[in-house]
C-alpha positions as CSV (number, residue, x, y, z in Angstrom):
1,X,-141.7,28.7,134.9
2,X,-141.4,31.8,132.5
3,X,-138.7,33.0,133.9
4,X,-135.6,34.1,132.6
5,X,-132.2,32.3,133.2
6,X,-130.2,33.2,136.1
7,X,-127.3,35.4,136.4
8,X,-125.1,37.1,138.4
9,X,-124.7,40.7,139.4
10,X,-121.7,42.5,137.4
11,X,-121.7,45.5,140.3
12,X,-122.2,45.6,144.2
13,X,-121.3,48.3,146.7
14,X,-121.9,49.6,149.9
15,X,-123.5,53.0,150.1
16,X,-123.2,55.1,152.9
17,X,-126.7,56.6,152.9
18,X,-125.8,58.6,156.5
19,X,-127.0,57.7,159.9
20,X,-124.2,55.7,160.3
21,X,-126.0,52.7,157.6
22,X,-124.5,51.5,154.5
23,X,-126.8,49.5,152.2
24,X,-125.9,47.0,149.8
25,X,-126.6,47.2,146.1
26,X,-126.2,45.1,142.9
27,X,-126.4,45.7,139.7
28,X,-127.1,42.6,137.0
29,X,-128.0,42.7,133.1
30,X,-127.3,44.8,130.7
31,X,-125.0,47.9,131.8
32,X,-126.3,49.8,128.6
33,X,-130.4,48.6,129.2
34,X,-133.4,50.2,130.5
35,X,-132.8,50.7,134.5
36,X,-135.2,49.1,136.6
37,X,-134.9,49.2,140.6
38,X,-136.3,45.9,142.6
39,X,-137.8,46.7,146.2
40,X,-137.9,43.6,148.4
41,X,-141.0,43.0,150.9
42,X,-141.2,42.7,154.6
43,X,-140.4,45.2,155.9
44,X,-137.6,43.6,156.6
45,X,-137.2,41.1,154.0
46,X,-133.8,41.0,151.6
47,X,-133.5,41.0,147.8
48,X,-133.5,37.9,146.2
49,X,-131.9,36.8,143.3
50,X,-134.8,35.3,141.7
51,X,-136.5,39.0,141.1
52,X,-133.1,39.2,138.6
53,X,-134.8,36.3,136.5
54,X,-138.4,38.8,136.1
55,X,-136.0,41.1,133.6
56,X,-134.8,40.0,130.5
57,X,-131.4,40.7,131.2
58,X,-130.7,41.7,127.7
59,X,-133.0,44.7,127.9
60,X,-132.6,45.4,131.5
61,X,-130.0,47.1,134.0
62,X,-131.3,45.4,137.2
63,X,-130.6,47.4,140.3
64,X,-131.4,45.6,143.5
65,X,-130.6,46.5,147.0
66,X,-131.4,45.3,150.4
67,X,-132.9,48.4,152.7
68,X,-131.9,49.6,155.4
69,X,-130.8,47.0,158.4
70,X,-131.7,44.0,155.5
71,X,-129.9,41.2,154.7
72,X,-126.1,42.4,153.8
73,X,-126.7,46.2,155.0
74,X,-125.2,47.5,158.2
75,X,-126.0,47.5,160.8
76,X,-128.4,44.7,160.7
77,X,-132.0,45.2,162.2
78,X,-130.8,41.5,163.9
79,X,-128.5,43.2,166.2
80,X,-130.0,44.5,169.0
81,X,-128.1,47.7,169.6
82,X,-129.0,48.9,165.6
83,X,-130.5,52.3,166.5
84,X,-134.2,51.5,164.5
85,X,-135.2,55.2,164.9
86,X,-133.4,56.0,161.5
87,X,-135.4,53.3,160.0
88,X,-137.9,55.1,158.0
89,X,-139.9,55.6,155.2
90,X,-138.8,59.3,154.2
91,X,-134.9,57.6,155.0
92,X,-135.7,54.6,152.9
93,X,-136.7,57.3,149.9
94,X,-133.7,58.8,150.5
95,X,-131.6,55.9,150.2
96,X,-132.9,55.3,147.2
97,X,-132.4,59.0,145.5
98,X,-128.4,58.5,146.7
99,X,-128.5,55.6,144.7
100,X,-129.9,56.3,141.5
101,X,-127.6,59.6,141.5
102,X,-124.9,57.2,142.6
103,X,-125.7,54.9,139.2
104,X,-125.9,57.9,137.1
105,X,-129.3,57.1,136.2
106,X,-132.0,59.5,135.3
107,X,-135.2,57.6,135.5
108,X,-135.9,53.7,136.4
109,X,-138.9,51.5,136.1
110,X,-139.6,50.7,139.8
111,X,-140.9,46.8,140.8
112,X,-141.8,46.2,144.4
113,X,-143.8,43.7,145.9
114,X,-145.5,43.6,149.5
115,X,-143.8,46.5,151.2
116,X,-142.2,47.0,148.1
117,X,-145.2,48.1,146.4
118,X,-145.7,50.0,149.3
119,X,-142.4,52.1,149.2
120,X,-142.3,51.5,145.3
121,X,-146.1,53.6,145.4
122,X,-144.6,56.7,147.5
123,X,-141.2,57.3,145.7
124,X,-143.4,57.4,142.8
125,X,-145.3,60.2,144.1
126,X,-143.0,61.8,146.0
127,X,-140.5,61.5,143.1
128,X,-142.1,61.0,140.0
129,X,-139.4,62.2,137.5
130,X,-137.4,59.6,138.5
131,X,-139.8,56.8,137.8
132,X,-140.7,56.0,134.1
133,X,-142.8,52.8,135.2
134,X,-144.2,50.8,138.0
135,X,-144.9,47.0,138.3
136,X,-146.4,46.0,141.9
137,X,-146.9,42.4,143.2
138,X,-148.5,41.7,146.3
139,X,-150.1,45.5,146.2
140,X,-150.4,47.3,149.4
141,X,-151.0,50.8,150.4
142,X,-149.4,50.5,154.1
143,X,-152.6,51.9,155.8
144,X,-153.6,51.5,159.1
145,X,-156.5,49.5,158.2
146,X,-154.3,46.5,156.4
147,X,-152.4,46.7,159.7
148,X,-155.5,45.9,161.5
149,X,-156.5,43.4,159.2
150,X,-153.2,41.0,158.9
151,X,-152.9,41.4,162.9
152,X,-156.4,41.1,164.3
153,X,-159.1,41.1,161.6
154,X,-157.8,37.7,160.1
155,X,-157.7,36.2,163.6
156,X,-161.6,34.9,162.9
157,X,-160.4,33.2,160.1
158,X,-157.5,31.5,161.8
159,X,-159.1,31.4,165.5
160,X,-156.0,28.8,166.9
161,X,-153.4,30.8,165.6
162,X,-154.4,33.8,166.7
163,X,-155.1,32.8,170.5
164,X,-151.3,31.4,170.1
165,X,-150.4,34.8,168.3
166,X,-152.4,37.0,171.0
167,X,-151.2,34.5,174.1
168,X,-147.7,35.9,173.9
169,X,-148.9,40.1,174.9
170,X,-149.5,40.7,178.0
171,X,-153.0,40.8,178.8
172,X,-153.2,44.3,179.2
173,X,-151.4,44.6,175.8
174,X,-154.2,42.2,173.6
175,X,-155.7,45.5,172.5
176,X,-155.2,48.6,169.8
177,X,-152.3,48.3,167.5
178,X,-150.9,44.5,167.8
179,X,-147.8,45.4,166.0
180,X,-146.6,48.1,168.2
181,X,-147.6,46.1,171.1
182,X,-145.3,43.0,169.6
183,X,-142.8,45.7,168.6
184,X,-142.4,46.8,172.3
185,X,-141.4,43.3,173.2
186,X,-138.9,43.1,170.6
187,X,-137.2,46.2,172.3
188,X,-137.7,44.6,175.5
189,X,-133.9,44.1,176.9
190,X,-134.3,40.9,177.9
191,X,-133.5,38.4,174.9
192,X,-135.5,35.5,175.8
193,X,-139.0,38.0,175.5
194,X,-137.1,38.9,172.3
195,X,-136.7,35.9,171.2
196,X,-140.1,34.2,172.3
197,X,-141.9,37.8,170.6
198,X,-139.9,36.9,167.2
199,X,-140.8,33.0,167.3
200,X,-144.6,34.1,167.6
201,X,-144.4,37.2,165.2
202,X,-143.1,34.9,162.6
203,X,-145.6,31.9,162.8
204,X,-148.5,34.3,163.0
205,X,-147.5,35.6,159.5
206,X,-146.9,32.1,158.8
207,X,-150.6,30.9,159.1
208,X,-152.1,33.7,157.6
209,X,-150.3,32.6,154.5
210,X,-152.4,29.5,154.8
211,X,-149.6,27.4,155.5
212,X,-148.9,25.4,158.3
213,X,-146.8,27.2,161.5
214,X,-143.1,27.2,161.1
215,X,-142.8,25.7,157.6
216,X,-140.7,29.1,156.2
217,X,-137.2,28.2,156.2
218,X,-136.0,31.3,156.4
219,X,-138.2,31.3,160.1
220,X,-136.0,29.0,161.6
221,X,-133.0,31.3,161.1
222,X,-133.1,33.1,164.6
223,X,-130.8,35.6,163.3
224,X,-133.5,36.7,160.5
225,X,-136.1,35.6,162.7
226,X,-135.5,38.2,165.1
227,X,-134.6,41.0,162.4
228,X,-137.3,40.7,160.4
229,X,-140.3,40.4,163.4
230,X,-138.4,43.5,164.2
231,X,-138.5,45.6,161.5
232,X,-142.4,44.7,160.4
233,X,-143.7,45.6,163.5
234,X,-141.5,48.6,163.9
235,X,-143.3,50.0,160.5
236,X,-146.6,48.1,161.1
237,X,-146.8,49.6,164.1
238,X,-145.6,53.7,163.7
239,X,-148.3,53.6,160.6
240,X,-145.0,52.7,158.0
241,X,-143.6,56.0,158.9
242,X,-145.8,57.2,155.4
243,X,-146.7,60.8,156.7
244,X,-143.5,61.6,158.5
245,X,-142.0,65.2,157.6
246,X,-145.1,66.1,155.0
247,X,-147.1,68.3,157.2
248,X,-150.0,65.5,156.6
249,X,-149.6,66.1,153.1
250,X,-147.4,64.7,150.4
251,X,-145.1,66.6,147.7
252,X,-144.1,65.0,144.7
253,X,-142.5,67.0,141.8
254,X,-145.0,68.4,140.2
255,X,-147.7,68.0,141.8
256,X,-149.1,70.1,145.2
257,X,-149.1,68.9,148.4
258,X,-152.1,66.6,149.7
259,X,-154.2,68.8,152.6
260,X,-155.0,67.5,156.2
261,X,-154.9,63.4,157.5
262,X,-154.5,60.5,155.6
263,X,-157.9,59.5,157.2
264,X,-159.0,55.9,156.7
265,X,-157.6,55.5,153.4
266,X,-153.8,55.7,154.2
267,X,-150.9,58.2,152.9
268,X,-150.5,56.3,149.6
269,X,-154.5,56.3,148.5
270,X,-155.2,60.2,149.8
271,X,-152.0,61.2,147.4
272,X,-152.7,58.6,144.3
273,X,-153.7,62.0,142.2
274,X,-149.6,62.2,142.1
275,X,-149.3,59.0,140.2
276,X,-150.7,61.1,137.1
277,X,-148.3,60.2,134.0
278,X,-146.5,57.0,135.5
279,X,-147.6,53.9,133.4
280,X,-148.3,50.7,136.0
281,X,-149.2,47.3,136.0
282,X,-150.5,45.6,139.3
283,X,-150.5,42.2,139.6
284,X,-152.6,40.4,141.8
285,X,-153.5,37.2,143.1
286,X,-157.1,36.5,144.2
287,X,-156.9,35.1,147.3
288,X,-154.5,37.8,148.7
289,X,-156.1,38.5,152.0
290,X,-155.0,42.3,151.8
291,X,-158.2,42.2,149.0
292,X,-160.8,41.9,151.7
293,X,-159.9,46.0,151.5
294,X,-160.5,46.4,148.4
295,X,-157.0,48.4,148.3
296,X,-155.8,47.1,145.0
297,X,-159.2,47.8,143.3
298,X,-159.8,51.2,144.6
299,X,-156.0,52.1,143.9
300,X,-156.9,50.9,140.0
301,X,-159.5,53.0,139.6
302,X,-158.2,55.9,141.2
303,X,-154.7,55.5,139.3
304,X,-155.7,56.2,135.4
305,X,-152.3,55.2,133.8
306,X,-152.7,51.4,135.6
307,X,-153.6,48.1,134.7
308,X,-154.6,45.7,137.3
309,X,-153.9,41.9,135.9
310,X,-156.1,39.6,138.6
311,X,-154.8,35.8,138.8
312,X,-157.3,33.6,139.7
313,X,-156.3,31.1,142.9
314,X,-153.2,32.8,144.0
315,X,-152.7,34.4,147.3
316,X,-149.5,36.6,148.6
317,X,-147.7,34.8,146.3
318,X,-145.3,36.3,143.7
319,X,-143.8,32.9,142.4
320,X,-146.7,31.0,141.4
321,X,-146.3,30.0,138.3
322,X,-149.1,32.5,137.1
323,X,-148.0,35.5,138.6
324,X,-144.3,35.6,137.4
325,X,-145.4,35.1,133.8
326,X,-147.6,38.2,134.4
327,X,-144.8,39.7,135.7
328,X,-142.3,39.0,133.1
329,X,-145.2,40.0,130.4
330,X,-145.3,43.3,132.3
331,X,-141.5,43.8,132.6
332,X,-141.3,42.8,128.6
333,X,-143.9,45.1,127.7
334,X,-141.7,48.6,129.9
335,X,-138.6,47.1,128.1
336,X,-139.7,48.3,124.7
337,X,-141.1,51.7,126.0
């Protein structure tokens, strides 16, 4: 593997970010290098401290942070009483404006991947003076249409799992958006539909990985089971809370606000005009099913200042071996800008 050695944060905190949520944040590298701010997946994954090994930690001031109700934030998403209505995009933005103020820093390179790319995408346009690059894994634009496809449009390609995966709705509940409809049951105050909606949430994301059901150690934690299957459908299913307080328009420093509806394109694809002047690289792998869209393409394209870098035989996958040397490349190439 390219990657470089591991190491251990030299900072944490707790931020309060308001909302009665305080989000956890590290800081690794070097405290005098280039700041660059990891965004974990999901949502409602948790930073991991193999994204530290991406940066050469000589060049690099590594900021990570787990969002909010993730891994060591509070309240957790896990805990059924965690109010989820403050768990939002434009919240999530916010969080992440407290903490670059917080860290005295001025601008950061930005790496997300999955969700990350998603939330990584719309701080860049919403705040584009605070981002000097951006390097996307996993690249998603957190439109309604990916929704559909990851929840019912890859059910043809995985027919067994997805009888299992519809089986646990209601029947009168097998129709329209599947993650609100899952997300409802996660609410539900009884724990055993809780618990029985989270256990079927995560294998179905499990198969469409291509990988048999329940082979995800970090499924078989209940505990993140539970606050994970939570959070994703909570976003999946209120259209990742993208368009929330613009008007249906975005506003990014600099740059005017979009007009009307996202349409079928999404927040992030109407609004990639305000990407103008951020350097990115995306790195994809071939198989991802979100590229029966065509999102990362069409983003490309539309985004002058990118460079897509396409691995062949890789799907969601940002630790093939492949896919982290083009991500070190990329993160080696920003260090020297």
């Amino acid at each position: 593997m390219p990657l470089y050695p591991e190491i251990e944060p030299y900072g944490r905190g707790m931020l309060d970010v308001g909302d009665g949520n305080h989000v956890y944040w590290e800081v690794c590298g070097n405290p005098r290098g280039k700041p660059a701010l990891v965004l974990h997946g999901g949502p409602g994954s948790r930073a991991n401290p193999w994204f530290r090994r991406l940066f050469d930690p000589d060049a690099y001031r590594i900021v990570l942070l787990d969002q909010r109700g993730c891994g060591r934030s509070t309240p957790p998403a896990s805990a059924y009483e965690t109010d989820m209505s403050v768990n939002t995009t434009s919240r999530l933005l916010a969080d992440l404006e407290l903490l670059r103020r917080h860290l005295g820093i001025e601008r950061w390179l930005v790496w997300g991947v999955s969700w990350g790319s998603v939330l990584g995408l719309r701080y860049a346009q919403t705040h584009p003076g605070a981002v000097s690059e951006l390097v996307l894994t996993g690249v998603a634009s957190g439109s309604d249409a990916e929704v559909a496809l990851l929840t019912r449009g890859l059910g043809q390609f995985f027919p067994e799992a997805f009888e299992r995966f519809l089986a646990e709705l209601p029947e009168g509940e097998r129709d329209g958006n599947l993650a609100a409809a899952y997300n409802r049951l996660l609410e539900s105050p009884d724990a055993g539909v809780r618990a029985r909606a989270a256990r079927a949430w995560t294998d179905w994301e499990t198969a469409i990985a291509a990988q048999p059901p329940r082979s995800v150690p970090r499924y078989e934690d209940p505990v993140f089971r539970y606050g994970f299957a939570r959070t994703v459908t909570h976003y999946w299913g209120n259209g990742h809370f993208l368009d929330e307080g613009s008007g249906g328009g975005a506003v990014g420093e600099g740059g005017e606000a979009g007009e009307g509806g996202a349409g079928d394109d999404g927040v992030v694809l109407r609004d990639v005009r305000l990407l103008k002047g951020v350097p990115g690289t995306l790195v994809q792998g071939s198989l991802d099913p979100g590229n029966l869209l065509g999102i990362v393409w069409r983003l490309h394209h539309a985004w002058p200042g990118s460079e897509l870098v396409l691995i062949d035989d890789v799907g969601h996958n940002a630790g093939a071996p492949d896919m982290a040397q083009a991500l070190v490349d990329a993160t080696d190439k920003y260090a020297k800008g």
